[in-house]
C-alpha positions in Angstrom: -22.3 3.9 20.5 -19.8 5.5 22.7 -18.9 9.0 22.5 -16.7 11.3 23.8 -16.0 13.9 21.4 -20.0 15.0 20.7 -21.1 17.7 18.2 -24.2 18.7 16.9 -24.9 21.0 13.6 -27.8 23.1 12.5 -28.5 25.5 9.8 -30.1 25.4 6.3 -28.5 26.5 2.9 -30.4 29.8 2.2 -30.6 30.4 6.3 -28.6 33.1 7.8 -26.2 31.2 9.4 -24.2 27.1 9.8 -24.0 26.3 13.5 -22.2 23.4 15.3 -21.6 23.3 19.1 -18.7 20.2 20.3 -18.5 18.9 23.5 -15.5 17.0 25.0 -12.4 18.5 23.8 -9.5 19.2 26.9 -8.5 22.3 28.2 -5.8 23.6 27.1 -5.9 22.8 23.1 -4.1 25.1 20.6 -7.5 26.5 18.5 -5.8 28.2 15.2 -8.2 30.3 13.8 -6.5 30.6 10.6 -6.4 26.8 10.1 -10.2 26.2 10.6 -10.6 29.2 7.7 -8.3 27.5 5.7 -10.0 24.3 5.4 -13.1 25.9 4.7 -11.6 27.4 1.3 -10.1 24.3 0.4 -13.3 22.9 0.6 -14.9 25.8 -1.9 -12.1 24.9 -4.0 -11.5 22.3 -6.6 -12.2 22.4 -10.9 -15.8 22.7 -11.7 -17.6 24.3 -8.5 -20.2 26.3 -9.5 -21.6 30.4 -8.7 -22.5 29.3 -5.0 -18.4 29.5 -4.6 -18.7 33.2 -6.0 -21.3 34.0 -3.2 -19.5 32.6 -0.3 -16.1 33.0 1.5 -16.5 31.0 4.5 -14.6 31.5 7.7 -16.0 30.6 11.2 -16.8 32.3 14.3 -15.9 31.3 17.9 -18.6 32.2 20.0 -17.6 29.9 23.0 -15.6 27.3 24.7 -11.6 29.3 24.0 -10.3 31.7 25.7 -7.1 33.3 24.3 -6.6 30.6 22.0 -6.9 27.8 23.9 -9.7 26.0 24.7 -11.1 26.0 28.3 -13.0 22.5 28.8 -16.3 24.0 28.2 -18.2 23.2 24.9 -17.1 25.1 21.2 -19.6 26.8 19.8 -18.7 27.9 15.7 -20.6 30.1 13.5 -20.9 30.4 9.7 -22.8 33.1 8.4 -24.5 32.5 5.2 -23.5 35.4 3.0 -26.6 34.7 0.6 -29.1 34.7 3.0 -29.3 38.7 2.5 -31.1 37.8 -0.8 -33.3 35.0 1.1 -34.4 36.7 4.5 -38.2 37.0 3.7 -37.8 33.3 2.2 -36.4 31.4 4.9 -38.1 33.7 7.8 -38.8 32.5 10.6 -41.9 34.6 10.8 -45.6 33.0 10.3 -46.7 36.8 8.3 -43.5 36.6 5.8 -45.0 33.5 4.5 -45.0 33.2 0.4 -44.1 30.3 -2.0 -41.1 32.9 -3.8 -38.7 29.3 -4.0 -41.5 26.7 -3.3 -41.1 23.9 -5.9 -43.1 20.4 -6.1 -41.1 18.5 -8.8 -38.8 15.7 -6.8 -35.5 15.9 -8.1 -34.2 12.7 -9.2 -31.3 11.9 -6.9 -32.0 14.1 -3.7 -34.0 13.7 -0.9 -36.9 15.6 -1.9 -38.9 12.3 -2.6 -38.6 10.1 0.5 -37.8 13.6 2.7 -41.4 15.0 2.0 -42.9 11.4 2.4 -41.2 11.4 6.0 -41.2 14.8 7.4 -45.0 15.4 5.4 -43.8 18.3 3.4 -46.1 20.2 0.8 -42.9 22.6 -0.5 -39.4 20.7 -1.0 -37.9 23.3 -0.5 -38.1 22.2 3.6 -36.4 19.1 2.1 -33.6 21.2 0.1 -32.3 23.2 2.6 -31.1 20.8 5.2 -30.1 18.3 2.5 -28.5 19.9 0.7 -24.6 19.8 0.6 -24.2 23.3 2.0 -24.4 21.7 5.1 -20.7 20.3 5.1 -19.0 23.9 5.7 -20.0 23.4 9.3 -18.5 19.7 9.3 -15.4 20.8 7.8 -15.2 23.3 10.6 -15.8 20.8 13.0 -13.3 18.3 10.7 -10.9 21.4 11.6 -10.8 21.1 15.6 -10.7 17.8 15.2 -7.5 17.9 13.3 -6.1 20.4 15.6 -6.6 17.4 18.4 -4.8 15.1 16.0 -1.9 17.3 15.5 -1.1 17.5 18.6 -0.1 13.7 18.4 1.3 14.0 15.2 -1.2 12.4 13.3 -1.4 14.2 10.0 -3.8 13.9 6.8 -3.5 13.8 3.1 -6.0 13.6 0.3 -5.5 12.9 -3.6 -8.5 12.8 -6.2 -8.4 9.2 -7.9 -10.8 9.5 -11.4 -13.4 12.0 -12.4 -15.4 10.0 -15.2 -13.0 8.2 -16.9 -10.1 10.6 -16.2 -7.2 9.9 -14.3 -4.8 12.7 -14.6 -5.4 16.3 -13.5 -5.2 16.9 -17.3 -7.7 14.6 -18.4 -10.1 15.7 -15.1 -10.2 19.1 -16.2 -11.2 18.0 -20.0 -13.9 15.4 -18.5 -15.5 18.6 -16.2 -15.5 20.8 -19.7 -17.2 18.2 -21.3 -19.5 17.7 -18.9 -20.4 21.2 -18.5 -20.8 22.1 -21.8 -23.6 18.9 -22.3 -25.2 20.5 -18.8 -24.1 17.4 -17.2 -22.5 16.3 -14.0 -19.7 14.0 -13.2 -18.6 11.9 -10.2 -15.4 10.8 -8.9 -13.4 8.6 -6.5 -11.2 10.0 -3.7 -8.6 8.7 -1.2 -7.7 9.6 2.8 -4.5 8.7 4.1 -3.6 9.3 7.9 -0.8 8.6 9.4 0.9 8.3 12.8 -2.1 6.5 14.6 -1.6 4.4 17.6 -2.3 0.6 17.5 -5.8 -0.1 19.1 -8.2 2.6 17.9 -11.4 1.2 17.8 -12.4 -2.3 18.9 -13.1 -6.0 18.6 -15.4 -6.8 21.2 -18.7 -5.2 19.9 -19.9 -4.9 16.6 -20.6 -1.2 16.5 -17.0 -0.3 18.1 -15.5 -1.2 15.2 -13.3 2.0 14.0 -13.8 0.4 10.4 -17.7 0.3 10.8 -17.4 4.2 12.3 -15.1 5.3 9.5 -17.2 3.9 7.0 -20.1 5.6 8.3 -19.3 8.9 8.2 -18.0 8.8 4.8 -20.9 7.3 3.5 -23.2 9.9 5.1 -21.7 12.7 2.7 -24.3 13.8 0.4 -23.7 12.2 -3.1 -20.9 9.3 -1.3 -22.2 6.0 -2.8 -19.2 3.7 -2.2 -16.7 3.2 1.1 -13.8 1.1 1.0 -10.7 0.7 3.7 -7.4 -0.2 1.8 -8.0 -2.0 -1.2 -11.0 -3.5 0.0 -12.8 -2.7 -3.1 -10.8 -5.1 -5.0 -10.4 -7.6 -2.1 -12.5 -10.1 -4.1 -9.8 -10.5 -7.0 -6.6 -11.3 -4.7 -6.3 -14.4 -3.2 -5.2 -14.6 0.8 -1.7 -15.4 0.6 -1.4 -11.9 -1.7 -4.0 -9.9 0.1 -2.9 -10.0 3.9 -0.2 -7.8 5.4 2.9 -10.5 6.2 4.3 -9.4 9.7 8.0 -9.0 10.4 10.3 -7.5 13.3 13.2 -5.2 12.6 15.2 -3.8 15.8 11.7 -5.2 18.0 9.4 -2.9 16.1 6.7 -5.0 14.0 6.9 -3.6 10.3 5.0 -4.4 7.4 5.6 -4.6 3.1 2.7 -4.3 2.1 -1.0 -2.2 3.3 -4.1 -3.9 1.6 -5.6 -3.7 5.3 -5.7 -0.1 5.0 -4.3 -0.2 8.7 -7.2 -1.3 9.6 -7.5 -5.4 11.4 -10.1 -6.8 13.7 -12.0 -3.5 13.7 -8.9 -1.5 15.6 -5.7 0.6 13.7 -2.6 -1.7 13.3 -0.5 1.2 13.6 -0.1 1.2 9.2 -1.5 4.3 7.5 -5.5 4.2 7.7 -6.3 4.8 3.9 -10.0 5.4 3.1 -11.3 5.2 -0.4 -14.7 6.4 -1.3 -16.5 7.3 -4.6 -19.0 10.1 -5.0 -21.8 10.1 -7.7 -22.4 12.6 -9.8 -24.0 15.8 -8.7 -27.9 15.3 -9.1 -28.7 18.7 -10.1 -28.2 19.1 -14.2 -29.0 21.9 -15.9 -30.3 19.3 -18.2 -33.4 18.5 -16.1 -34.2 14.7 -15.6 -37.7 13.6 -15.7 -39.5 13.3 -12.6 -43.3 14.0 -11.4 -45.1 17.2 -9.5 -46.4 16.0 -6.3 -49.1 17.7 -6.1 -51.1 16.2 -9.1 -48.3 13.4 -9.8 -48.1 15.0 -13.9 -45.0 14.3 -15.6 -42.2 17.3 -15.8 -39.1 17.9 -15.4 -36.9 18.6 -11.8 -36.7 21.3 -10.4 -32.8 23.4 -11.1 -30.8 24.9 -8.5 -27.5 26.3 -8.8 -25.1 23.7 -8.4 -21.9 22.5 -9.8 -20.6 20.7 -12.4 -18.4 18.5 -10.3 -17.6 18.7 -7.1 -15.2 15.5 -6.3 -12.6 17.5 -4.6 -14.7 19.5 -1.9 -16.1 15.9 -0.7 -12.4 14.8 0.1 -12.1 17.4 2.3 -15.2 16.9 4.2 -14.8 13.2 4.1 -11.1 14.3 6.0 -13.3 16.1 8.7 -15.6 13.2 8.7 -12.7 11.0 9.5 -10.7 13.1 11.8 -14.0 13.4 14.2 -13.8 9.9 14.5 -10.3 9.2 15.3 -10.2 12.2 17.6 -13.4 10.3 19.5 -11.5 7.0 19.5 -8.0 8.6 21.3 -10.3 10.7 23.8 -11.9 7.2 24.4 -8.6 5.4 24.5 -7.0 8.7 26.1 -9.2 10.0 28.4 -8.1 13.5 29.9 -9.9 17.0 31.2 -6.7 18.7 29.9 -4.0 18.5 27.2 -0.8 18.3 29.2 
């Protein structure tokens, strides 16, 4: 697959810092400090996050690639320091004589990786499966999800998010009364989310090859998140129910511009933007850590018990929007510096 805007993340949960170096941006970009820090609080944000929230307040270091604000063509190197790990050095040391099973756990947790991650990677403690897992990783991505937006803005091309359902809500009202519930029966609940961005050019993405498709790329790196079970473009999801002369975008002309009355395409035809607003819908499942354990088995002797808790959240639909935004903004900022290409912004 073609890249040209690269980055690469590393860090665990309990670890003492989030790390992501990217490759490929043009000299001479705006970097806004104070915009990168404020998409990582949105992401912290949102009814029914849990005590991890408490712990953290996550901003991002710049440790290379800008130089009085701008960067220089060299690669971006951020840095989030994990404010818990004072609590967790010994724990997650890096040192063979600080070994100790303190947070070692052997019950698979329904839902997570622990089952096929210890098959794989041959893991005796799950907690080597946990902490790369686990969700925490997505500060990093929405820091990334940041720069990339900074590129976009610089065309214009601007994002907006709105939460869909929680359980069987579908007004802020009735979200908040489905997390209480939920909470109060130790439970969890999913949701469904929408992206919107606008001002894209016609001809992101591609036809020719099946993995150029912007539609295959977008879906993707939604469906990556942790806990993201379902991605649809437009109204995809309910494609099957319309028939084709309802479904498909007619095309007309007004003062030579093409224009369209409808969107079910989600801007999205052929595999390349049509120049509509991309909307991306998605659905995440609910959180698979419950304070009300699920069954499971120990690995070590396969006995029935119950998972394994961690401190989690009740639900955490909102957060995933955002980091489904920075999903979706690195791939559009790929695609223009594919379409694009330039060593400097000008």
């Amino acid at each position: 697959m073609l890249e040209k805007f690269r980055f690469l993340t590393s860090g665990e949960s309990h670890g003492k810092c989030l790390t992501a170096i990217i490759e490929g941006l043009p000299a001479g970009l705006n970097i806004d400090t104070n915009f990168i820090n404020s998409e990582l609080k949105r992401r912290q944000q949102g009814y029914g996050r849990g005590g991890r929230m408490a712990i953290e307040a996550d901003t991002a270091e710049i440790t290379s690639g800008v130089r009085f604000g701008k960067t220089i063509g060299s690669p971006v190197t951020l840095v989030i320091c994990n404010k818990d790990y004072e609590n967790w050095q010994k724990i997650m040391s890096i040192n063979p004589e600080d070994t100790n099973d303190e947070k070692s756990f052997t019950a698979y947790r329904p839902g997570h990786a622990d089952y096929a991650g210890s098959i794989k990677y041959n893991h005796k403690d799950l907690r080597n499966v946990l902490e790369r897992s686990s969700a925490r990783k997505t500060a990093i991505e929405v820091a990334v999800g940041a720069v990339a937006k900074l590129f976009l803005k610089h065309y214009n091309i601007e994002c907006t998010s709105k939460i869909l359902q929680i359980g069987n809500g579908k007004t802020e009202e009735e979200f908040h009364k489905e997390i209480d519930k939920a909470k109060e029966a130790g439970d969890t609940l999913g949701g469904k989310f929408e992206i919107t961005y606008t001002n894209l050019p016609v001809g992101l993405g591609s036809y020719v090859h099946w993995d150029r498709g912007i539609d295959g790329k977008i879906a993707q790196a939604v469906m990556s998140i942790p806990a993201v079970k379902s991605v649809s473009i437009g109204d995809g999801e309910d494609a099957y129910k319309i028939s084709g002369k309802d479904f498909h975008d007619e095309i007309y002309c007004e003062n030579g511009n093409i224009t369209r009355n409808t969107n079910h395409a989600g801007g999205i035809e052929g595999g390349m933007t049509n120049g509509e607003d991309l909307i991306v819908k998605a659905v995440m499942k609910p959180i698979p850590t419950l304070k009300t354990p699920l069954a499971t088995v120990d690995s070590k002797n396969m006995a029935e018990t119950t998972a394994h808790f961690e401190r989690s959240d009740t639900c955490a639909v909102e957060a995933c929007a955002v980091v489904a935004e920075a999903r979706i903004a690195c791939v559009l900022a790929n695609e223009i510096m594919l379409k694009y290409p330039t060593d400097y912004i000008e």
